[in-house]
N, C-alpha and C positions, 0 to 999 in steps of 0.2 A: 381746764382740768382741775378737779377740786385739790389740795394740798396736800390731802392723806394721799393720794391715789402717787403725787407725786414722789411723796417719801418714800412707799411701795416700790418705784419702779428706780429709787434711789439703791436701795437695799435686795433687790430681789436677785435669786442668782438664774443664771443663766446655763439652760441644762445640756450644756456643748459634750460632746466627747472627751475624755481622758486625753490632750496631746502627748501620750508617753515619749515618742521619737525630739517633739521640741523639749522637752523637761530633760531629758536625759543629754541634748547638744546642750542647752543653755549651762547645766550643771558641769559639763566637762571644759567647756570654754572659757567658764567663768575662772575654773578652779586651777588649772593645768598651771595658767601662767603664773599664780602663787606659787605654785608646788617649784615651780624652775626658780625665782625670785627666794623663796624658803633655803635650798641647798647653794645658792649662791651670792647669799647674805644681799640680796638687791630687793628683799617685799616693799621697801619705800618707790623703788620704781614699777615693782611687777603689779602692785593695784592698780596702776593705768593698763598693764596688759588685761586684769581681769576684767574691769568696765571697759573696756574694749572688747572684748569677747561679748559682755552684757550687752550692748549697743548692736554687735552684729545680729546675734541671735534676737531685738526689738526692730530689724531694717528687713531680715530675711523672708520673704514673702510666700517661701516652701512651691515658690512653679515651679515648672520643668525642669531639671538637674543642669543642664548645661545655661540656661537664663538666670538660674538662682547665683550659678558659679561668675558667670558676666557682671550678674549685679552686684553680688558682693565683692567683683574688684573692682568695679564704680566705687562702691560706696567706701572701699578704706579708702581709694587714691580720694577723695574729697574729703572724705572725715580727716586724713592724715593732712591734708591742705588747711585745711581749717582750725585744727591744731596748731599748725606752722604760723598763721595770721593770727592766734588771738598769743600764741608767746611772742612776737613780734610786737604787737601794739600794747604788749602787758604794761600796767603802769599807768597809759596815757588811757583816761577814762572820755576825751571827748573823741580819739578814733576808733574807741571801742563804740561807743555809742552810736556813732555813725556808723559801723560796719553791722552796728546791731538793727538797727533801721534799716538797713538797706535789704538785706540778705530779710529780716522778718515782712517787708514788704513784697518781695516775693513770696515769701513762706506763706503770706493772708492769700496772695493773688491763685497759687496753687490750690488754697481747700475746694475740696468737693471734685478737684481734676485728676484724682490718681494717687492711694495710699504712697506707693513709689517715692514716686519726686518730693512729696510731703512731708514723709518723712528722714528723707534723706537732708530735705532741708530744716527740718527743724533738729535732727542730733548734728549738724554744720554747726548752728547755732548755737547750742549747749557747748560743744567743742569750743568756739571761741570764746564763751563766756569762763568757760571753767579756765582754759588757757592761759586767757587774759586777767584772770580772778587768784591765780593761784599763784603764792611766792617761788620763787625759786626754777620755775616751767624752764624759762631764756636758757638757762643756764646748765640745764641738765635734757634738753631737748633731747639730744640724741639717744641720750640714754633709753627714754621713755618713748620714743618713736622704734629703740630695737624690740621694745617688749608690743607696742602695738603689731608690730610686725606679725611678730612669733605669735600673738592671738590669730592675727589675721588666717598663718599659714597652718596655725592650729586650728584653727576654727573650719579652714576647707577640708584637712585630714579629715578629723570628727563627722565630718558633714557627709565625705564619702562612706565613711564606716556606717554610717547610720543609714543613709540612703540605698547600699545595699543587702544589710538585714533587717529594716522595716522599713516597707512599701507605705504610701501615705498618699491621699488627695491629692493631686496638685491643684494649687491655685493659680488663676490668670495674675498675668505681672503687665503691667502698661509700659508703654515705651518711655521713659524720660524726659527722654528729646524731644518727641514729639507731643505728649503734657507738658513743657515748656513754654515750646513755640506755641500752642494751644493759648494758653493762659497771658502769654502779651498780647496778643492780639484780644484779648476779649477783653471788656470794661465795664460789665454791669459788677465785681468783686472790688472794685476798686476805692470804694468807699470803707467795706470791712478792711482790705489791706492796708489804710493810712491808717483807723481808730486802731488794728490791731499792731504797727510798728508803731505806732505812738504811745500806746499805752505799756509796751516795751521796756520802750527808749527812757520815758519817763518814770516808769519801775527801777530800770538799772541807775538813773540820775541819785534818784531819793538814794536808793543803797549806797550808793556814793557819798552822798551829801552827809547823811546819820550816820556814816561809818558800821554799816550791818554788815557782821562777818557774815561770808559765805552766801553775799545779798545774791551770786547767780542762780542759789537754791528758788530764792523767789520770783526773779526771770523769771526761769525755766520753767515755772508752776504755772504765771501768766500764758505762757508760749502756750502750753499744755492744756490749760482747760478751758482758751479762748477759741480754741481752732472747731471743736465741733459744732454743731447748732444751737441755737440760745437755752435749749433745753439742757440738750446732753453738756452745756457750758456749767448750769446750775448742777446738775446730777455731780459731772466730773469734781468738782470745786468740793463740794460733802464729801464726798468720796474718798478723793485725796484726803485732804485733810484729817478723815477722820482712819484710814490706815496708815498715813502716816504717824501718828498720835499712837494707835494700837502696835506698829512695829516697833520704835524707837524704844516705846517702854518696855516690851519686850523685849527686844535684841541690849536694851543697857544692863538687864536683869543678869541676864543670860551671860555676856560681858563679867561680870562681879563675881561669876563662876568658873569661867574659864577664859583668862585671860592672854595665855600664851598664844604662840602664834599659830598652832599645831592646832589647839580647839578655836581658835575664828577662821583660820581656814576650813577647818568642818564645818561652820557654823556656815560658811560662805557656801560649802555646795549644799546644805540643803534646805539656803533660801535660795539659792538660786534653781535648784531644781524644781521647787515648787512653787517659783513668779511665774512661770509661761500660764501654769492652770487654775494658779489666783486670777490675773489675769482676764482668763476668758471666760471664768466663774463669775466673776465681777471685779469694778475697778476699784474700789476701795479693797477686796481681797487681796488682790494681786499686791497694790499699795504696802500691805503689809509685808511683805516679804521683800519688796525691794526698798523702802525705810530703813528695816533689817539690815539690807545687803549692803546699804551705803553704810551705815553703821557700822561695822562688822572690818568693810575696809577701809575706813577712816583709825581705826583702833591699830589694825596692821600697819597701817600707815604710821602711829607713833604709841609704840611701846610702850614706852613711860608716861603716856600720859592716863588720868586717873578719872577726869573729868566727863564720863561714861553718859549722867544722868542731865551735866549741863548741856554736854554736846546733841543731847535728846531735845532739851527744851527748845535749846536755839533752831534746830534743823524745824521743830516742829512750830515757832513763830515766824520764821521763813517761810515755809509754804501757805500758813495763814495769811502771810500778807501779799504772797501768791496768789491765793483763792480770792479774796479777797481787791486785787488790782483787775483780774481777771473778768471778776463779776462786774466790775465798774464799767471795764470796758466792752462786755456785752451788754449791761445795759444802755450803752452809748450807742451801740450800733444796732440795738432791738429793743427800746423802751416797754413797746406793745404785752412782750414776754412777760416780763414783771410786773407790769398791771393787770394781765390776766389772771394771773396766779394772787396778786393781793382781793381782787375782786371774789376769787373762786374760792378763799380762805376764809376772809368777812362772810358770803353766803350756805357756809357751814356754818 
C-alpha cells in the first residue's frame, strides 16, 4: 500500500452515527463523582471516581441490559482488584514488573478472541500501573475505592435512566470465560504475547531506570497501540500521538482561563461527553478529548499548582515514547509491515 494512501486512512473519519445515548452516560459518569468530591472538599480523591466512571463507559459493550449490567460488575470487582495489587506492590518496581508481564501476557494471548476480556484486561493493567505509579494510593486506599464505588453505582443508575429513554442497538458481548479458556489452549498468539509483555516490561524498566514521571502514561500507550494489527499498530501510534499533542495544548490554554474547580469540572464534562464520538469519528479525534480530560483532572487533582503547559509537554513525551516502544515492538513481531510500506514509499 503506497504511503499517501496510508496517511489517508491515518486521518480519514469514519461516518458512524451520532452515539448521543453513549456521549451523554460517559459525560454524567465522568462528572457526577466530581460534583460529590467538589461539595465535600474530597476532588483529590473523586478524580479516581471520575476515570473510574471513564473506564466503565471505555469496558461497556452496550448488549443486552441485563449482560451489560453482569459485565459491568465483572469489570469493577477486577478493575477494583487490580487497583488493590498495584497499591500493594507500590514502590517495589520489580513485582510490579512482573505483575506487568504476567497479566500483559495474557492481555497478547487474548487479541483477536473477544473485545470483552481484552479489554477488561488491558484497563486491569493500567489500574496497576497507575496504582503502583502513583504516591500516596497505599495510604488512602479506601478513600478512593469509596469514590470508585459510587462511579460504579453511579454509573448502573445513569445507565438505567438512559436505557429506558433511548433505545439503542445492542451489541453481541462474548463470554469471558469462555474467551479465556479459548485463548490457553490455543498457541499460534503466543509468539506476539511474549514480544508484546516484553516489550512492556522493558518500557516500564526504562521509566524506572531514567526516573520519567508518569512513565505509566508511556506503558499504557505501548499496551495500546501494540494490541491491534501491524497496520492499525502504525495508524494508532500517529494518531495518539498526534491528539494527544492537539489536546493537551488545548486543554492547558483553556486551564489559564479557568482555573477554579467549578470551570475544570465543566471543562471535564464536555470533554467527556464528546470522547465517545471523537472516538468513533477517529482515534486521533477521540484522543483529543480524553488528553484534555486527563488534563483537566490532573489540575483538580492539585490546585495550586501552576505548571498547566509543563504538565502538557511531559504527558505529550510520554506517550511519544509510547508510540514509539510500541512501533518497535511491532516491528519485532511483523518486520514484513514496514518493509512494505518503505518499499511502497521509495516507489512513489
Amino acid at each position: 500500500m503506497p504511503l499517501k494512501e496510508h496517511l489517508e486512512n491515518t486521518f480519514k473519519f469514519n461516518p458512524a452515527p451520532t452515539p448521543i445515548p453513549r456521549m451523554i452516560l460517559c459525560s454524567l459518569c465522568t462528572t457526577l463523582p466530581l460534583v460529590l468530591g467538589y461539595f465535600l472538599h474530597q476532588l483529590q480523591y473523586a478524580i479516581f471516581g471520575g476515570l473510574f466512571g471513564f473506564v466503565l463507559i471505555l469496558n461497556d459493550h452496550f448488549g443486552p441490559f441485563q449482560q451489560r449490567v453482569r459485565h459491568l460488575v465483572v469489570t469493577y470487582l477486577f478493575l477494583s482488584l487490580a487497583f488493590y495489587v498495584g497499591a500493594l506492590i507500590s514502590g517495589n518496581s520489580i513485582l510490579t514488573a512482573i505483575t506487568l508481564f504476567v497479566i500483559s501476557f495474557i492481555l497478547g494471548k487474548s487479541k483477536d478472541y473477544g473485545i470483552e476480556l481484552e479489554r477488561l484486561l488491558l484497563f486491569m493493567a493500567l489500574q496497576i500501573l497507575t496504582a503502583s505509579g502513583s504516591p500516596g494510593i497505599k495510604e488512602n486506599f479506601v478513600g478512593l475505592l469509596i469514590y470508585c464505588t459510587f462511579s460504579f453505582l453511579n454509573y448502573i443508575i445513569c445507565l438505567t435512566f438512559v436505557f429506558l429513554f433511548s433505545r439503542h442497538a445492542t451489541e453481541f458481548m462474548a463470554s469471558k470465560r469462555q474467551t479465556f479458556n479459548k485463548i490457553i489452549h490455543q498457541k499460534h498468539s503466543t509468539r506476539f504475547a511474549l514480544i508484546f509483555a516484553l516489550t512492556s516490561t522493558i518500557g516500564f524498566l526504562l521509566a524506572n531506570v531514567f526516573h520519567i514521571s508518569r512513565g505509566y502514561w508511556a506503558v499504557g500507550t505501548t499496551l495500546i497501540v501494540m494490541l491491534p494489527d501491524s497496520a492499525q499498530s502504525f495508524y494508532k501510534s500517529v494518531q495518539r500521538l498526534l491528539g494527544t499533542l492537539v489536546g493537551v495544548i488545548l486543554a492547558a490554554f483553556l486551564v489559564k482561563f479557568g482555573h477554579d474547580p467549578i470551570s475544570l469540572i465543566l471543562f471535564v464534562l464536555v470533554a467527556a461527553y464528546f470522547a465517545p464520538l471523537g472516538l468513533i469519528r477517529n482515534y486521533w479525534l477521540g484522543n483529543i478529548f480524553i488528553a484534555a480530560l486527563i488534563l483537566f483532572l490532573l489540575e483538580i487533582s492539585n490546585p495550586h499548582f501552576t505548571g498547566s503547559f509543563d504538565l502538557a509537554i511531559l504527558r505529550t513525551l510520554d506517550i511519544a515514547l509510547g508510540c514509539c516502544l510500541g512501533i518497535i515492538g511491532t516491528f519485532i513481531n511483523n518486520p514484513k509491515f514496514f518493509i512494505s510500506v518503505d518499499k511502497s514509499s521509495n516507489h512513489n
